[in-house]
C-alpha atoms as an extended CHARMM CRD file, in Angstrom:
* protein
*
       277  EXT
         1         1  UNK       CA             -0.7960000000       16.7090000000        9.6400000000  PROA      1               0.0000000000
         2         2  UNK       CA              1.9560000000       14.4980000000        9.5320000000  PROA      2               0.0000000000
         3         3  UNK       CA              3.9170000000       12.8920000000       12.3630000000  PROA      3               0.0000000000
         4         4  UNK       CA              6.9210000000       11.2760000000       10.5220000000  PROA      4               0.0000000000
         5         5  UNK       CA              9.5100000000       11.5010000000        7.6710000000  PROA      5               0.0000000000
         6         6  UNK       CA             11.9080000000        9.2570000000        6.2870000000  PROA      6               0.0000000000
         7         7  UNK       CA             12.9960000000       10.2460000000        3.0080000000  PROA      7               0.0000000000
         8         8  UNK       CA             11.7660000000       10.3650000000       -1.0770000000  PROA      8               0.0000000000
         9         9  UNK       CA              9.1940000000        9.8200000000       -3.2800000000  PROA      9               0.0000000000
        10        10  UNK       CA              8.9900000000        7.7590000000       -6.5690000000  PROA      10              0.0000000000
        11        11  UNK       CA              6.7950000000        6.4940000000       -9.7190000000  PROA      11              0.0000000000
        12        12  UNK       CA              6.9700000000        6.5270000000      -13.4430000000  PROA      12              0.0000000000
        13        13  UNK       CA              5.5090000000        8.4430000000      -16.7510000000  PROA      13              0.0000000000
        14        14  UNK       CA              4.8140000000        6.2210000000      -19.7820000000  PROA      14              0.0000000000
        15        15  UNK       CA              4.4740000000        8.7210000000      -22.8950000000  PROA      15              0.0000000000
        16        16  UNK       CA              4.1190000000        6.9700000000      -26.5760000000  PROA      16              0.0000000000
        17        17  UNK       CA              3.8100000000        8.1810000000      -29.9300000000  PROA      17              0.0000000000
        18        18  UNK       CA              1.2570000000        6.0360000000      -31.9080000000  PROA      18              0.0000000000
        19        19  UNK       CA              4.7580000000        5.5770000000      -34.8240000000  PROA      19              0.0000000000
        20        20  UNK       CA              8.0180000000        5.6040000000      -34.2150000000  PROA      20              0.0000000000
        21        21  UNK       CA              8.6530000000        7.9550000000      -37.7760000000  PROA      21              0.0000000000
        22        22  UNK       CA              8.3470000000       11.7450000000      -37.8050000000  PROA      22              0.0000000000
        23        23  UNK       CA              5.2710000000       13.2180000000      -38.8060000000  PROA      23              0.0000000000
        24        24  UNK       CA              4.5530000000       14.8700000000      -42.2160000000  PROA      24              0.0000000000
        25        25  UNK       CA              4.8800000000       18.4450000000      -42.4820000000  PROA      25              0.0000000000
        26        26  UNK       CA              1.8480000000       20.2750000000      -40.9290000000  PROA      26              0.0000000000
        27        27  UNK       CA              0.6170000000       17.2200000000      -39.1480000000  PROA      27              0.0000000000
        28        28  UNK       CA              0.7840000000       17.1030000000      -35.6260000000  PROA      28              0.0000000000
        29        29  UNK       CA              2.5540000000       14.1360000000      -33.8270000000  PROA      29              0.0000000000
        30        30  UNK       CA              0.1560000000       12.1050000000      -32.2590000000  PROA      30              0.0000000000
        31        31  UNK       CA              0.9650000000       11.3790000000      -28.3620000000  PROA      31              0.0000000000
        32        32  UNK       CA             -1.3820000000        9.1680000000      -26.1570000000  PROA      32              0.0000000000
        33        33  UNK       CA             -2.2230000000       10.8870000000      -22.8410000000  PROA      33              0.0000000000
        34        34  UNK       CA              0.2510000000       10.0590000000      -20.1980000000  PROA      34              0.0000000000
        35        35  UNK       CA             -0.7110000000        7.3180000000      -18.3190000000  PROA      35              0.0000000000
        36        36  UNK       CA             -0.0230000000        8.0240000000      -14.5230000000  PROA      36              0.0000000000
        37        37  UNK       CA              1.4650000000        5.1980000000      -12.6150000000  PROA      37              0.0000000000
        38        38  UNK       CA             -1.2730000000        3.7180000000       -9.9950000000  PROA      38              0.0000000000
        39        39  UNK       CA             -0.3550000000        3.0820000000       -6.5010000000  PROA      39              0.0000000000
        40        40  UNK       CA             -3.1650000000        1.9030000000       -4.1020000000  PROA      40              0.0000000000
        41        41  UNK       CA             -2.6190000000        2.1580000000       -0.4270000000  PROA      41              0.0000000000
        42        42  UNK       CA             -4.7390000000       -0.2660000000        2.2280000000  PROA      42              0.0000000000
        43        43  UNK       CA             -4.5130000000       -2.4950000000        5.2070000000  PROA      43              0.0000000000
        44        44  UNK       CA             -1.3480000000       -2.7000000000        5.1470000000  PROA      44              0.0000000000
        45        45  UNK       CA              0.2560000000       -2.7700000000        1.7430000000  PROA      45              0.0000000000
        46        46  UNK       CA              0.4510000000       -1.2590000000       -1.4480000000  PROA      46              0.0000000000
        47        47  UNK       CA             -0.6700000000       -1.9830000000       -4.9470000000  PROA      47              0.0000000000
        48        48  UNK       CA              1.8790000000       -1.0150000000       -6.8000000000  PROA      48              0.0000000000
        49        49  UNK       CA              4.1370000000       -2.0930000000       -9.9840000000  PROA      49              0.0000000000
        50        50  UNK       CA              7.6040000000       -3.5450000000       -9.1800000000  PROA      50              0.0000000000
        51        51  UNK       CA              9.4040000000       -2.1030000000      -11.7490000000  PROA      51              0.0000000000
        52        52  UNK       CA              9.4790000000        1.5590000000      -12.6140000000  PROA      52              0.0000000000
        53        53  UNK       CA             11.8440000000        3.5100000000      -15.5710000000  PROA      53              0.0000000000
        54        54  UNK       CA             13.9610000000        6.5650000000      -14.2980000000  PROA      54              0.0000000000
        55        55  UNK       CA             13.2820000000       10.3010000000      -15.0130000000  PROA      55              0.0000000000
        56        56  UNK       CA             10.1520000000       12.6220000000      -14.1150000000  PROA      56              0.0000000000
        57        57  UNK       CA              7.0340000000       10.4080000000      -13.3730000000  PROA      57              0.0000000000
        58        58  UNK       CA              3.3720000000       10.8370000000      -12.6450000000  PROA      58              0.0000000000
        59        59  UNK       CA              1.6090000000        8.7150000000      -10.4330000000  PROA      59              0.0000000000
        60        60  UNK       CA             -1.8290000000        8.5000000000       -8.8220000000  PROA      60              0.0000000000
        61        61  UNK       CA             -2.3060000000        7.6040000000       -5.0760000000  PROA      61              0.0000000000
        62        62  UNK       CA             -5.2950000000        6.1130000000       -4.2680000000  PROA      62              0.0000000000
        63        63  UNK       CA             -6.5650000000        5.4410000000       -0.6240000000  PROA      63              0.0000000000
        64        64  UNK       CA             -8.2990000000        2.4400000000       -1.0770000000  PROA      64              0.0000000000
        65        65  UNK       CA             -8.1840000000        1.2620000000        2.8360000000  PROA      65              0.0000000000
        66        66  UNK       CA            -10.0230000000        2.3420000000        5.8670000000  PROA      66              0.0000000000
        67        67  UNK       CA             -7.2470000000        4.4030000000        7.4990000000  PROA      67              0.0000000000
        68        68  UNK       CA             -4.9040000000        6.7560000000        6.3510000000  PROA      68              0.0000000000
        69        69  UNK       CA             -2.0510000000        6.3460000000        4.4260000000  PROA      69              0.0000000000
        70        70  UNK       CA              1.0290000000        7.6410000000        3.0940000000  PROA      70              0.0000000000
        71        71  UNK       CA              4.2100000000        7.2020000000        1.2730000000  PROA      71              0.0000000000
        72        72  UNK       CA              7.9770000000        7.8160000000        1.6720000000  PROA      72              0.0000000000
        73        73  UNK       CA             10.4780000000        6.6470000000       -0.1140000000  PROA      73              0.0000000000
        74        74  UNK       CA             14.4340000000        5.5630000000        0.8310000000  PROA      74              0.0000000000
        75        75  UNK       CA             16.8130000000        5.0180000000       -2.0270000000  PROA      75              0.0000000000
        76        76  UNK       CA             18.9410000000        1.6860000000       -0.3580000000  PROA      76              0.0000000000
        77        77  UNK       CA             21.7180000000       -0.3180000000       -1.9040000000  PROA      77              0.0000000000
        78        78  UNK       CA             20.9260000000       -2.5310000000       -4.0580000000  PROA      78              0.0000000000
        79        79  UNK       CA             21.6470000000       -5.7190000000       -2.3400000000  PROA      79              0.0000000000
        80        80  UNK       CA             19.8590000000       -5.1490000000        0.3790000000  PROA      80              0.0000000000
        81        81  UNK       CA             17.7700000000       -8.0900000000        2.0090000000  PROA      81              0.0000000000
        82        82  UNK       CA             14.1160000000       -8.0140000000        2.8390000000  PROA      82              0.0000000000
        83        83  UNK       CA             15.6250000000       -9.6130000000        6.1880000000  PROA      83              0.0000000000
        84        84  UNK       CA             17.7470000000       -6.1020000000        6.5200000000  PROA      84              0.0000000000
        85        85  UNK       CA             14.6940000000       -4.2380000000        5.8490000000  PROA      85              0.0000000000
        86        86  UNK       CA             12.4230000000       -5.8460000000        8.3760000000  PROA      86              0.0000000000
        87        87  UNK       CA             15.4630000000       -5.3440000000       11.1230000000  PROA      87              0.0000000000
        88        88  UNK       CA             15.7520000000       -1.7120000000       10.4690000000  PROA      88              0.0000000000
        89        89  UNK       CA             12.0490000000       -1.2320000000       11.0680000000  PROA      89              0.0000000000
        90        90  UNK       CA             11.6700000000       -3.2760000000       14.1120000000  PROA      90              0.0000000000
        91        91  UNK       CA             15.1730000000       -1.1700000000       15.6760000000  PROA      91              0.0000000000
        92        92  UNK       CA             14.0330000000        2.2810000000       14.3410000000  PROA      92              0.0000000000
        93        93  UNK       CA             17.3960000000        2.9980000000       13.8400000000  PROA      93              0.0000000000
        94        94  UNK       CA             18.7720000000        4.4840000000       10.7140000000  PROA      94              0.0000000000
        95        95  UNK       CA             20.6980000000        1.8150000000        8.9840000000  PROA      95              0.0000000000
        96        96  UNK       CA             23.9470000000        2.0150000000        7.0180000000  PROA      96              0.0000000000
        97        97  UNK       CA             22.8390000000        1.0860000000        3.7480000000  PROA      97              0.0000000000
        98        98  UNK       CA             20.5450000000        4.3610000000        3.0060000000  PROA      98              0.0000000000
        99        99  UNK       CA             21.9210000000        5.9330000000       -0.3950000000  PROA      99              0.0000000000
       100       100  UNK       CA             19.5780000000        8.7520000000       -0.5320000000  PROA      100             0.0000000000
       101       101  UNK       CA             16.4180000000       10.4050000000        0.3930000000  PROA      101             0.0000000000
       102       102  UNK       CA             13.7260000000       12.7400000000       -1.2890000000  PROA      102             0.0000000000
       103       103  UNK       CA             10.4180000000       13.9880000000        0.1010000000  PROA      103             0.0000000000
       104       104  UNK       CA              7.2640000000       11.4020000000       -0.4940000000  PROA      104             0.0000000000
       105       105  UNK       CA              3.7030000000       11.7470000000       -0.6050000000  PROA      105             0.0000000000
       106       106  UNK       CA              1.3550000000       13.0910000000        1.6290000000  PROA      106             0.0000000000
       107       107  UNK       CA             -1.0580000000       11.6190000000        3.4790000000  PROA      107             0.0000000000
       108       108  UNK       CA             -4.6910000000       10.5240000000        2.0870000000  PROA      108             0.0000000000
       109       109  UNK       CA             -7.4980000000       10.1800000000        4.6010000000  PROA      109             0.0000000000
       110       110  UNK       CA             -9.6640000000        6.4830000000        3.2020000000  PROA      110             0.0000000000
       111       111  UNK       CA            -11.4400000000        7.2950000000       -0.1170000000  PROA      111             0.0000000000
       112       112  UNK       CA             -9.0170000000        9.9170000000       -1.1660000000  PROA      112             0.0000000000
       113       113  UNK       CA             -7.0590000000       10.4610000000       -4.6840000000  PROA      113             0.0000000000
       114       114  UNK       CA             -4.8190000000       12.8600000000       -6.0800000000  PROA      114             0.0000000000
       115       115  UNK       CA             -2.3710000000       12.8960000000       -8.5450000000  PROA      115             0.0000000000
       116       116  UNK       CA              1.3910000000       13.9940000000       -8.6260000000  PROA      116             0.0000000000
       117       117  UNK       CA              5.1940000000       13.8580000000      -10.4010000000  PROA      117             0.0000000000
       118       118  UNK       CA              8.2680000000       13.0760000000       -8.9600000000  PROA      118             0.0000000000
       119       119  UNK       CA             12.0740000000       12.3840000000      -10.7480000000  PROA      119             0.0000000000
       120       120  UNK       CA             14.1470000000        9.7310000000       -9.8170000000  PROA      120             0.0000000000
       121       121  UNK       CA             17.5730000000        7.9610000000      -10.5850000000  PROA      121             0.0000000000
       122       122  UNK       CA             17.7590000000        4.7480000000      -11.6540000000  PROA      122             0.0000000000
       123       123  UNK       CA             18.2680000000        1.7290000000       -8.2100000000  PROA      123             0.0000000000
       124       124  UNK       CA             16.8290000000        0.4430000000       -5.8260000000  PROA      124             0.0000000000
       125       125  UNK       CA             13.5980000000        2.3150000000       -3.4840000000  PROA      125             0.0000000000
       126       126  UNK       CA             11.6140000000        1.0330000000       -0.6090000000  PROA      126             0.0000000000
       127       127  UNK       CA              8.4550000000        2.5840000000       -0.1510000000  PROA      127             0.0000000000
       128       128  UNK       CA              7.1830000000        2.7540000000        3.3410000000  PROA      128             0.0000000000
       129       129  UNK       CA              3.9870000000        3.8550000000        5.7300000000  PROA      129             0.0000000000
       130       130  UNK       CA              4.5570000000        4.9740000000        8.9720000000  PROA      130             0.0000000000
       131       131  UNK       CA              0.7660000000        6.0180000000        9.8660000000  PROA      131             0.0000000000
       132       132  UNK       CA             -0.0650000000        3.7410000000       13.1140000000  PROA      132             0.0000000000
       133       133  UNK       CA             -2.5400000000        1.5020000000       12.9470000000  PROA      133             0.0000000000
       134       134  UNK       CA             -5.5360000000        1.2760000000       15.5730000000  PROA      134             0.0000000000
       135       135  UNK       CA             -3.4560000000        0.3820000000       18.2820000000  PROA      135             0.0000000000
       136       136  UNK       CA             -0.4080000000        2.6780000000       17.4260000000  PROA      136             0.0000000000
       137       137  UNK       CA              1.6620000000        0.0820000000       15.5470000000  PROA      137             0.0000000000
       138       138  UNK       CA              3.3460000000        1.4680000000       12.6420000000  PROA      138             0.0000000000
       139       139  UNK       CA              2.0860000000        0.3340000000        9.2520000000  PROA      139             0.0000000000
       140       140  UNK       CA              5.2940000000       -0.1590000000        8.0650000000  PROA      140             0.0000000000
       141       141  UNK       CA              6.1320000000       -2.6000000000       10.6380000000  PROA      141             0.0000000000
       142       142  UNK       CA              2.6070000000       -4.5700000000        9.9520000000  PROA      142             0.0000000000
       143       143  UNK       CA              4.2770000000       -5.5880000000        6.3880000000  PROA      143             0.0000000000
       144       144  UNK       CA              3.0460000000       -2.0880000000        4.3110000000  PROA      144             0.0000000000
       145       145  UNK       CA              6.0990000000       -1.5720000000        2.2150000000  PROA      145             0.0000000000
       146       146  UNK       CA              7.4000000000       -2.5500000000       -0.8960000000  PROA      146             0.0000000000
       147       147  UNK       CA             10.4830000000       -2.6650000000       -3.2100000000  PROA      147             0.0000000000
       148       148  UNK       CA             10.8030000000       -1.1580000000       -6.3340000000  PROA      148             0.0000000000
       149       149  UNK       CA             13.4670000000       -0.9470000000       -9.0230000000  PROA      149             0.0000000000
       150       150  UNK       CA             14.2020000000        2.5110000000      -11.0280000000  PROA      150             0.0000000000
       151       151  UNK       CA             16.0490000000        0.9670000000      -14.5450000000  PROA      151             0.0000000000
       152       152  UNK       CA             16.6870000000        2.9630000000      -16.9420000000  PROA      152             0.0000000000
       153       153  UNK       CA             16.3400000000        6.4070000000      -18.7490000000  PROA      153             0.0000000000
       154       154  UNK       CA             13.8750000000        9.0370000000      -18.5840000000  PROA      154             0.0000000000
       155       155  UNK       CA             11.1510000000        8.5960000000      -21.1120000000  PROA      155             0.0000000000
       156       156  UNK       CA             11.1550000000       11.0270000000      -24.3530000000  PROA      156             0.0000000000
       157       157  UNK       CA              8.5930000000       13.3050000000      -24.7630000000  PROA      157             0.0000000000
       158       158  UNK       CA              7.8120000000       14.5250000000      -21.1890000000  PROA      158             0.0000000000
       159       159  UNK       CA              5.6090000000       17.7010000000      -21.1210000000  PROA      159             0.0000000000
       160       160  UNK       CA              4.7670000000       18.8760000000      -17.3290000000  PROA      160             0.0000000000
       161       161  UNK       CA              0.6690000000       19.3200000000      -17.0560000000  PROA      161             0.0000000000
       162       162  UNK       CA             -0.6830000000       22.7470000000      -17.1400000000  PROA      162             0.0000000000
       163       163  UNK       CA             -0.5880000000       24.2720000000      -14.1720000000  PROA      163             0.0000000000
       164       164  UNK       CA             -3.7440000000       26.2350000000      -12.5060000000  PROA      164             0.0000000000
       165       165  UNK       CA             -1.8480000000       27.6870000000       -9.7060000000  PROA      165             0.0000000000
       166       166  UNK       CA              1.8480000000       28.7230000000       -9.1110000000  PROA      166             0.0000000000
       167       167  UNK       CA              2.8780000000       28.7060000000       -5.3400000000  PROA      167             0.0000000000
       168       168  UNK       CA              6.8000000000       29.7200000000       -5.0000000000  PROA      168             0.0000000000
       169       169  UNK       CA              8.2790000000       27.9520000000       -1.9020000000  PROA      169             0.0000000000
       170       170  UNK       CA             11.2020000000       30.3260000000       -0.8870000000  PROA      170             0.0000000000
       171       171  UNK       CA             13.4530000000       29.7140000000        2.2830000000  PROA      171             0.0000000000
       172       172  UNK       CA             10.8410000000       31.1580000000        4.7300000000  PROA      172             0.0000000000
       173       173  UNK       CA              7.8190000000       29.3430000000        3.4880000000  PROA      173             0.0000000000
       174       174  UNK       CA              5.0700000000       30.1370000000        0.9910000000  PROA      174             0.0000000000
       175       175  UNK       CA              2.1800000000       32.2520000000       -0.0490000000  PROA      175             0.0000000000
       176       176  UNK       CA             -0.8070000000       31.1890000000       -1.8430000000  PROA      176             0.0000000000
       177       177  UNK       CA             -2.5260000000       33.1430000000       -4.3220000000  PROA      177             0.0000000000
       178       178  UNK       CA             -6.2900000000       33.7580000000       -4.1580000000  PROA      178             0.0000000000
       179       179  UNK       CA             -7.8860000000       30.4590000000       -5.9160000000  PROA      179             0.0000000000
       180       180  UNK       CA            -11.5790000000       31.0830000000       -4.1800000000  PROA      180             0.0000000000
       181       181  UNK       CA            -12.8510000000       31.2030000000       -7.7330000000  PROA      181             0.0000000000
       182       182  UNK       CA            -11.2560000000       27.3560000000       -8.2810000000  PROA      182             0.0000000000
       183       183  UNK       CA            -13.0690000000       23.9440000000       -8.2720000000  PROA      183             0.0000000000
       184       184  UNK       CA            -13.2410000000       20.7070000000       -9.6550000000  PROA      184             0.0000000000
       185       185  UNK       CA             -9.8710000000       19.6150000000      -11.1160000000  PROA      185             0.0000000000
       186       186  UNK       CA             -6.9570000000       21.7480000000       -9.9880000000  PROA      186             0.0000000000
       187       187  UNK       CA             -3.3660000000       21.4070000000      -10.8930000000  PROA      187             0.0000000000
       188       188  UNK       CA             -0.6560000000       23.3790000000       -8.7160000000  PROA      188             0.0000000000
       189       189  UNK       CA              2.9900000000       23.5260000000       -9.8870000000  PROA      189             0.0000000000
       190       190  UNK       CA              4.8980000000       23.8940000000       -6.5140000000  PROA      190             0.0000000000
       191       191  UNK       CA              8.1440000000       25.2530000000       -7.1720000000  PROA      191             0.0000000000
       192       192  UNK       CA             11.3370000000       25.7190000000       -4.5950000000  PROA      192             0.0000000000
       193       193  UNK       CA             13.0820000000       29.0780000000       -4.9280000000  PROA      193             0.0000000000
       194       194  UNK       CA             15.0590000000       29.0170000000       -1.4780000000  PROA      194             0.0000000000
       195       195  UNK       CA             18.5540000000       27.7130000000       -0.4750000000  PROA      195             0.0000000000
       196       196  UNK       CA             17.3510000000       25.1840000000        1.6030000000  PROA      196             0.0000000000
       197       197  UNK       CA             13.3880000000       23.6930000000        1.4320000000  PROA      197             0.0000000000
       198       198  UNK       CA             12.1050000000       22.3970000000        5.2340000000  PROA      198             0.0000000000
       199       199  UNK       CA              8.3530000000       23.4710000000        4.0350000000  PROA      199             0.0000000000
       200       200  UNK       CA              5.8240000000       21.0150000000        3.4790000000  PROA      200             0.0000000000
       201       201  UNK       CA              2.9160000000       21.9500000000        1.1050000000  PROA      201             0.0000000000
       202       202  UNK       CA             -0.6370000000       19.7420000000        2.1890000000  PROA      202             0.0000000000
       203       203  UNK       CA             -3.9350000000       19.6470000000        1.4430000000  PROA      203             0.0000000000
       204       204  UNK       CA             -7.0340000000       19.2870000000        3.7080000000  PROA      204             0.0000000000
       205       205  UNK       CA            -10.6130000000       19.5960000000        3.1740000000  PROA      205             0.0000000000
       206       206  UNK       CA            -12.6310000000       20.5870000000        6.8520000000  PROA      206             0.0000000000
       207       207  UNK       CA            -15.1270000000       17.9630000000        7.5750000000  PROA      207             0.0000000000
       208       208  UNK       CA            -16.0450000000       20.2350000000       10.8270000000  PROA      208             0.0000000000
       209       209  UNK       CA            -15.9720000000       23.7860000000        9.4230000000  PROA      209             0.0000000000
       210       210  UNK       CA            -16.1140000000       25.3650000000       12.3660000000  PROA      210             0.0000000000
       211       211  UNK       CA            -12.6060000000       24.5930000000       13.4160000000  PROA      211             0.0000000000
       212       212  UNK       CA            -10.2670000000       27.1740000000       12.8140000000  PROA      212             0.0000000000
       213       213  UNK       CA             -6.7900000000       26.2100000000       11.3730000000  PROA      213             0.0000000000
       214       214  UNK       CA             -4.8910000000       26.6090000000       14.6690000000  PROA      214             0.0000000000
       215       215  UNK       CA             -7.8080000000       23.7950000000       15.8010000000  PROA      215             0.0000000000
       216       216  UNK       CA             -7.2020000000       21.4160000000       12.6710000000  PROA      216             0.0000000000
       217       217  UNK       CA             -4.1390000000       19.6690000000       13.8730000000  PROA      217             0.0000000000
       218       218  UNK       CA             -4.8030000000       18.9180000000       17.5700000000  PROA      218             0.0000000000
       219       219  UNK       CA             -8.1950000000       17.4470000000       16.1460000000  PROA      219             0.0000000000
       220       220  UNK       CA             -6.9510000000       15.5020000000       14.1510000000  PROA      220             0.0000000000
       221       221  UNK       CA             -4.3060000000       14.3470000000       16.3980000000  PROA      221             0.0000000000
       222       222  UNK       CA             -6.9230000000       12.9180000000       18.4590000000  PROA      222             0.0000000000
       223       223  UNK       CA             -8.7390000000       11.2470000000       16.1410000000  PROA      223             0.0000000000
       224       224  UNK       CA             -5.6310000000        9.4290000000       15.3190000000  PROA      224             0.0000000000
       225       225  UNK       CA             -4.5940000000        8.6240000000       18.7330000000  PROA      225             0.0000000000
       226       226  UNK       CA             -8.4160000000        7.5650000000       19.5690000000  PROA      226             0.0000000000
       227       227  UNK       CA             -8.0400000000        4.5130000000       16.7320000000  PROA      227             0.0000000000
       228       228  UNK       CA             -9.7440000000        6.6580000000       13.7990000000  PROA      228             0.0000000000
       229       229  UNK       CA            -13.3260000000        6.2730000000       15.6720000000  PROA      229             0.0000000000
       230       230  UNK       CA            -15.6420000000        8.8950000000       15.0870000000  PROA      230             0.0000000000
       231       231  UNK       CA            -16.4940000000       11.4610000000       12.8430000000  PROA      231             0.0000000000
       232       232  UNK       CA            -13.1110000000       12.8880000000       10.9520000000  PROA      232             0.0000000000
       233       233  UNK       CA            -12.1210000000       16.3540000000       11.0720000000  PROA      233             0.0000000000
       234       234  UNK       CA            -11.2480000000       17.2810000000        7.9770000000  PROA      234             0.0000000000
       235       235  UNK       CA            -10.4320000000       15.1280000000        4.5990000000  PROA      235             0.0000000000
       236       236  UNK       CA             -6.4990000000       15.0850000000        3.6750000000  PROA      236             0.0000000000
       237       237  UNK       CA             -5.8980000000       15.2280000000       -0.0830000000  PROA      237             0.0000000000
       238       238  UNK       CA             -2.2400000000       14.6690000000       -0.3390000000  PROA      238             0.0000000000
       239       239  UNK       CA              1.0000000000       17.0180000000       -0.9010000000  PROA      239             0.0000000000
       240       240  UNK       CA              4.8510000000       17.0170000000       -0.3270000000  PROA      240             0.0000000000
       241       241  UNK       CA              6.6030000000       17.0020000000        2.3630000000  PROA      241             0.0000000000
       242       242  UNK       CA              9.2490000000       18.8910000000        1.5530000000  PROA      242             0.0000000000
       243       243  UNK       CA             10.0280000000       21.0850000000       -2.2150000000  PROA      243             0.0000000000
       244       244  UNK       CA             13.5310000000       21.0990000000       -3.0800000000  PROA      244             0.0000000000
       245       245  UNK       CA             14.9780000000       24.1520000000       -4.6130000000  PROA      245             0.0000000000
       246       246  UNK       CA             15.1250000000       24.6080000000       -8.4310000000  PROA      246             0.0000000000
       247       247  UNK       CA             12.7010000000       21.8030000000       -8.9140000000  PROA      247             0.0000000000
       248       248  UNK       CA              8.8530000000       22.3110000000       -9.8790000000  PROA      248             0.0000000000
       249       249  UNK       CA              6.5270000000       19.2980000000       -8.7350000000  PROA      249             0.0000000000
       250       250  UNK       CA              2.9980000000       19.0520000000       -9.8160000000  PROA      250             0.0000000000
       251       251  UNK       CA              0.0090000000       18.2890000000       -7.5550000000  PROA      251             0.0000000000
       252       252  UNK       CA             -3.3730000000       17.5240000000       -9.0190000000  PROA      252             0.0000000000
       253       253  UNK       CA             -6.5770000000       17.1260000000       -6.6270000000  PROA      253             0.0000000000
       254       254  UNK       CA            -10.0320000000       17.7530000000       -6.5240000000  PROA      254             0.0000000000
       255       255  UNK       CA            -11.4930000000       20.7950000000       -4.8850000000  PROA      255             0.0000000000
       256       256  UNK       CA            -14.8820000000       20.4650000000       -4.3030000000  PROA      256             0.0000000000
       257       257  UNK       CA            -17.1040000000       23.1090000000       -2.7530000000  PROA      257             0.0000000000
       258       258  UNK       CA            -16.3460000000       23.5430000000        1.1160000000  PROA      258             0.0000000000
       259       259  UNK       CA            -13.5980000000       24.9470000000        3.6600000000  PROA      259             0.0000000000
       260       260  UNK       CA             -9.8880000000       23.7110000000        2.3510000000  PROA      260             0.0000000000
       261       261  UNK       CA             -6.9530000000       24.2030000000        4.9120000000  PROA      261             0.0000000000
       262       262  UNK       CA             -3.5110000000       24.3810000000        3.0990000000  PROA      262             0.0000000000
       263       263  UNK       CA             -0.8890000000       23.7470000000        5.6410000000  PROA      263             0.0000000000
       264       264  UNK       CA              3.0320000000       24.0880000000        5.9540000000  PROA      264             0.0000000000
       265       265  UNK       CA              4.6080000000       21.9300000000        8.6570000000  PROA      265             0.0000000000
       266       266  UNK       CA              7.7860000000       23.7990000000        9.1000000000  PROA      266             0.0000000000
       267       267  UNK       CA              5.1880000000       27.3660000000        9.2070000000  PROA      267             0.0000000000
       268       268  UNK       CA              1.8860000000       26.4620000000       10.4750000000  PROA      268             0.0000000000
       269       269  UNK       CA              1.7130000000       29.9520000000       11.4560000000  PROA      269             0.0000000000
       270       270  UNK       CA              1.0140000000       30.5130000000        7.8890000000  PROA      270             0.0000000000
       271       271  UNK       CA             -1.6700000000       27.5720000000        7.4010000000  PROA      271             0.0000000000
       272       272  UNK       CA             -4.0270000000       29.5010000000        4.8600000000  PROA      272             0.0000000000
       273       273  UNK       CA             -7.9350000000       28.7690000000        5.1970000000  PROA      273             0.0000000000
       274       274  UNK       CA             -9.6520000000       29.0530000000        1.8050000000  PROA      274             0.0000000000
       275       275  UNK       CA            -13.4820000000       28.6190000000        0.9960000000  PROA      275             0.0000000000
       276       276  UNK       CA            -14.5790000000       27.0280000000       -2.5220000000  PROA      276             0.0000000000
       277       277  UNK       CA            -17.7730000000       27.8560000000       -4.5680000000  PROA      277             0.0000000000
């Protein structure tokens, strides 16, 4: 499903208590519901705060546009020019001032949302798309990126969501459990157990249900390459592009009744088909 990676992923978690002082004895703290960062992806640029705090986030992608979209995410050096930036996307060549690099985001086909968490360290991100655009030109390079700052430390009182399904990525892949009896609102905790994660872990839901999951990607391949015109093969709801051992990230999407194709980029032999309701 997806055609290029760069590097990491980022967004924030805001968790308050309604006071600052302890709570009496046998009354429960109060805590407002964690409020998911927003970032909105459309032709060509994202909606998106500026500033984000360090630690484990939560964020919500939301397609918004009328092609798909994606995000990655390069930590760079702080003083690193815009001007830099835009010369390092017109050479596609791997400049010197990268830092570091994490998986991103998956891609959302238009009208799609899905919620996930990511860590990162405070500095200083670009966020980039790299889907082309009807005439093959990389979003990216149409102006669809943006900087962000990471300041300071993680916020207190963190709690991971609860998890509806566990899927264990070891070093040859992963294996889903049976969630046929799932829908609606599903939250999987995708957790790396191998050495070394290459596995990508992505949702789609089959427009065309009577493509088989060795069919999916050269479909969709062409619908790409014919400038997104006619009827879609399958709905992408989002996922990671790559789980990184000894760390558990958290995907929420909505699974509504139909034929769902969960794919693995470095395994596609192991693409899993799975019917809802």
């Amino acid at each position: 499903m997806r055609k290029i990676a760069l590097l990491a992923a980022a967004a924030m978690l805001l968790v308050a208590c309604s006071s600052g002082e302890s709570a009496p004895t046998g009354q429960a703290e109060e805590v407002e519901e964690v409020t998911p960062v927003v970032i909105q992806a459309t032709e060509f640029e994202f909606l998106m705060p500026e500033e984000l705090p360090a630690g484990e986030s939560s964020f919500r992608f939301e397609n918004v546009g009328g092609q798909p979209h994606f995000f990655e995410v390069v930590q760079v050096q702080d003083d690193v020019t815009d001007a830099q930036v835009e010369e390092a996307l017109r050479s596609q060549g791997e400049p010197e001032w990268l830092v570091g690099s994490a998986d991103g985001f998956g891609l959302l086909t238009p009208g799609q949302v899905a919620t996930a968490t990511a860590t990162y360290e405070p500095g200083t991100y670009v966020f980039l798309c790299f889907m082309p655009d009807t005439e093959g030109k990389e979003h990216a390079a149409l102006g669809m990126w943006n900087r962000v700052t990471v300041t300071g430390e993680s916020p207190s009182g963190t709690e991971a969501p609860a998890a509806d399904v566990t899927v264990e990525v070891g070093s040859d892949g992963w294996t889903l459990p049976d969630i046929s009896g799932l829908g609606g609102e599903v939250t999987f905790a995708v957790s790396g157990t191998g050495k070394s994660q290459k596995h990508s872990f992505e949702i789609g839901r089959l427009v065309d249900e009577s493509l088989q999951p060795s069919d999916v990607g050269p479909a969709f391949e062409e619908w790409i390459g014919g400038g997104y015109q006619g009827p879609i093969p399958l709905d992408i709801l989002g996922g990671f592009f790559s789980i990184q051992p000894d760390r558990t990230r958290y995907l929420t999407v909505t699974l509504d009744p139909g034929a769902y194709l969960f794919h693995d980029e470095a395994n596609q032999e192991a693409d899993q088909l799975v019917t809802i309701g």
